[in-house]
C-alpha positions as CSV (number, residue, x, y, z in Angstrom):
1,X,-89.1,19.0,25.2
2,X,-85.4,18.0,24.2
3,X,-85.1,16.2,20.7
4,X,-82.5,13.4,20.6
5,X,-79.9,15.7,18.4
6,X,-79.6,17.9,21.6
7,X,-79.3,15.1,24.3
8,X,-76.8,13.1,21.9
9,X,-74.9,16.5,21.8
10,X,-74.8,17.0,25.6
11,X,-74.2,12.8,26.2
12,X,-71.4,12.1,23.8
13,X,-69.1,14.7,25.2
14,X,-69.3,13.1,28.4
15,X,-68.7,10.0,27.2
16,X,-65.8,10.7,25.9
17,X,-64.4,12.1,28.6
18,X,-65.0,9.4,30.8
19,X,-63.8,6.5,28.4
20,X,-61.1,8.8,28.2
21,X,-60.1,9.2,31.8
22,X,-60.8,5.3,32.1
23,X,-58.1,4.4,29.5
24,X,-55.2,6.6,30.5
25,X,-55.6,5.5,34.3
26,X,-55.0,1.4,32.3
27,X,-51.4,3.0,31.1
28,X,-51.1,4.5,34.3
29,X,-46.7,5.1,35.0
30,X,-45.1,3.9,38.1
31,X,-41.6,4.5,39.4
32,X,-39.5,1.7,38.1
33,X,-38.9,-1.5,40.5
34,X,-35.9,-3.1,40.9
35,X,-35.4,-6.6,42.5
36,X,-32.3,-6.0,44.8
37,X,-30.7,-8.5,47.0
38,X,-33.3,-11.4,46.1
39,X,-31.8,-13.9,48.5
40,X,-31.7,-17.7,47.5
41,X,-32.9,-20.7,49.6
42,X,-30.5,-23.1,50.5
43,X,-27.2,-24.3,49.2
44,X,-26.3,-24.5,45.3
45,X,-23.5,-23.9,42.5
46,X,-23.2,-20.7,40.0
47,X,-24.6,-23.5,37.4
48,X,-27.4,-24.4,39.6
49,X,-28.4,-20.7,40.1
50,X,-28.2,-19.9,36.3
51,X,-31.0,-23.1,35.8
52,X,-33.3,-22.3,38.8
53,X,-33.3,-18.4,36.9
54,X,-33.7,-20.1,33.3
55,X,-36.9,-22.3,34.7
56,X,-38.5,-19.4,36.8
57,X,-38.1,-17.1,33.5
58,X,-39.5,-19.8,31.5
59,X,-42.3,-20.4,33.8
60,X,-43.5,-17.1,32.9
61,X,-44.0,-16.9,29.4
62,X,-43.0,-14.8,27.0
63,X,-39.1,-14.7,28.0
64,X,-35.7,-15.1,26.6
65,X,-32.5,-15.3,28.3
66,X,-29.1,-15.6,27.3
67,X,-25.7,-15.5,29.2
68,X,-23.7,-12.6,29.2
69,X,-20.9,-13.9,31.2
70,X,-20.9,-16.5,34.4
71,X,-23.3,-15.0,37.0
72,X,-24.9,-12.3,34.3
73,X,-27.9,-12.9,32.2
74,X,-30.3,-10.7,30.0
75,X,-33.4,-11.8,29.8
76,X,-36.4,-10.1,27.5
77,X,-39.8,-10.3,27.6
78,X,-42.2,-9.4,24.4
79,X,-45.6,-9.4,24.0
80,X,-48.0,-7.0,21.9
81,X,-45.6,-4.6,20.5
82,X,-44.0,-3.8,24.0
83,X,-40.5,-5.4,24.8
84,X,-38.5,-5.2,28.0
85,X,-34.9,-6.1,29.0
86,X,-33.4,-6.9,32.5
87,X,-30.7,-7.7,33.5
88,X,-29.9,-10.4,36.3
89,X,-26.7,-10.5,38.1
90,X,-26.3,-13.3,40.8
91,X,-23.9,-15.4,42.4
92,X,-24.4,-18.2,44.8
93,X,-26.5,-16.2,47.2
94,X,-28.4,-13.9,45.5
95,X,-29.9,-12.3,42.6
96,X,-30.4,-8.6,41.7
97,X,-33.0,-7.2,38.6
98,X,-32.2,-4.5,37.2
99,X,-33.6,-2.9,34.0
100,X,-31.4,-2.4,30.6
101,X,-34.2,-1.1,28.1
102,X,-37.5,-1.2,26.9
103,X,-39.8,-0.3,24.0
104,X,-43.5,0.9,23.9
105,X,-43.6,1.0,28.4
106,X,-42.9,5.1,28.3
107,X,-39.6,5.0,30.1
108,X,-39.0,8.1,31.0
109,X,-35.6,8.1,33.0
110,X,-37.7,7.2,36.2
111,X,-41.0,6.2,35.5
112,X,-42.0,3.3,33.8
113,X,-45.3,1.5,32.5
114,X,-47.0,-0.6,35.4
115,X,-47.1,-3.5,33.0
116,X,-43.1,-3.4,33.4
117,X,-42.8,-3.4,37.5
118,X,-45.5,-6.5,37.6
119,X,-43.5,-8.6,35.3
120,X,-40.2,-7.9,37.1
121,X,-42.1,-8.6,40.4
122,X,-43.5,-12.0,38.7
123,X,-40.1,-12.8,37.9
124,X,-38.6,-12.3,41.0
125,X,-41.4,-14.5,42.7
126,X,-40.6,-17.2,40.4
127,X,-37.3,-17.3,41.2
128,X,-38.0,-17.0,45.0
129,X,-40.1,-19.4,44.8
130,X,-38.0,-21.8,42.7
131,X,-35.3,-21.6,45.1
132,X,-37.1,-23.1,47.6
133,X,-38.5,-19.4,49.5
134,X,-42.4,-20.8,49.3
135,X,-43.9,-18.2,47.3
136,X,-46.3,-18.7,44.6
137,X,-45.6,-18.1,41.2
138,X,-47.8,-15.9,39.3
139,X,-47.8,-17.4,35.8
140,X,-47.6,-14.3,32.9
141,X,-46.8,-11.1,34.4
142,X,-48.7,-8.0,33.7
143,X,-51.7,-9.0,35.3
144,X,-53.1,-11.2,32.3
145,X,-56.8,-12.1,33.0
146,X,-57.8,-15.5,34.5
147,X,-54.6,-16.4,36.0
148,X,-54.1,-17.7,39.4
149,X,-51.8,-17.7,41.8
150,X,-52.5,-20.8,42.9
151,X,-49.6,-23.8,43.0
152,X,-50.6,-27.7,43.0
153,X,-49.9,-29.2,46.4
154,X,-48.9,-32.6,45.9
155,X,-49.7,-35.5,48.9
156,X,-52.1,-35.7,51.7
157,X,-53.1,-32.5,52.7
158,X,-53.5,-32.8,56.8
159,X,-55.9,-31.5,58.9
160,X,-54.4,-28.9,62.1
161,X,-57.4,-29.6,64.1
């Protein structure tokens, strides 16, 4: 007969092991993504550009942008006790993300936290999206639980049939 002392010695190590595994495939690194040649919709000014970035950015939560010079703005995110920077180059046309630093995502050189990437792709949706490109915006970044990606339609939906 096995007392409990034995099968808690023999169960615990497993379980370890497997909460373990479970939580370092969470911080799991990806290579780092960069938004290149993000291509606006339709016709606007450098000033127009710079505000349809600002809103999408702000639509996201948890982002701060200032202007470096025309057609050049950093923007950070911060949440937790992780913090990313980007920059955005654009011009009339099109935008470009690229990253500038970061703090508590394991940069490595190449490699990056996933958290990172899916904030920088929620971003670039946003943008897309605000420039008239149709895609939904992903509110948050990162994959937060309970969002949607759902956008209000606004009028009388019509039937194809």
């Amino acid at each position: 007969m096995i007392d409990r002392r034995s099968m808690l010695r023999s169960v615990v190590p497993v379980t370890v092991a497997i909460g373990g595994g479970i939580g370092l495939g969470a911080c799991r690194a990806q290579p780092i993504y960069e938004s290149a040649n993000g291509q606006f919709q339709g016709r606007g000014s450098l000033s127009e550009r710079e505000a349809l970035i600002r809103r999408a950015a702000a639509s996201q939560g948890g982002w701060s942008v200032q202007s470096m010079r025309p057609g050049l703005l950093r923007a950070t995110n911060t949440w937790r006790s992780h913090q990313m920077t980007v920059d955005i180059s654009f011009d009339i046309r099109s935008f470009t993300i690229r990253y500038v630093n970061s703090v508590n995502l394991d940069y490595n050189g190449a490699q990056i936290h996933a958290n990172y990437n899916a904030r920088v792709q929620a971003l670039e949706r946003a943008i897309l999206q605000g420039s008239g490109a149709g895609l939904p915006i992903s509110r948050g970044g990162g994959g937060s639980a309970g969002g949607s990606d759902a956008v209000p339609v606004s009028g009388p939906i019509v039937s194809q049939e």
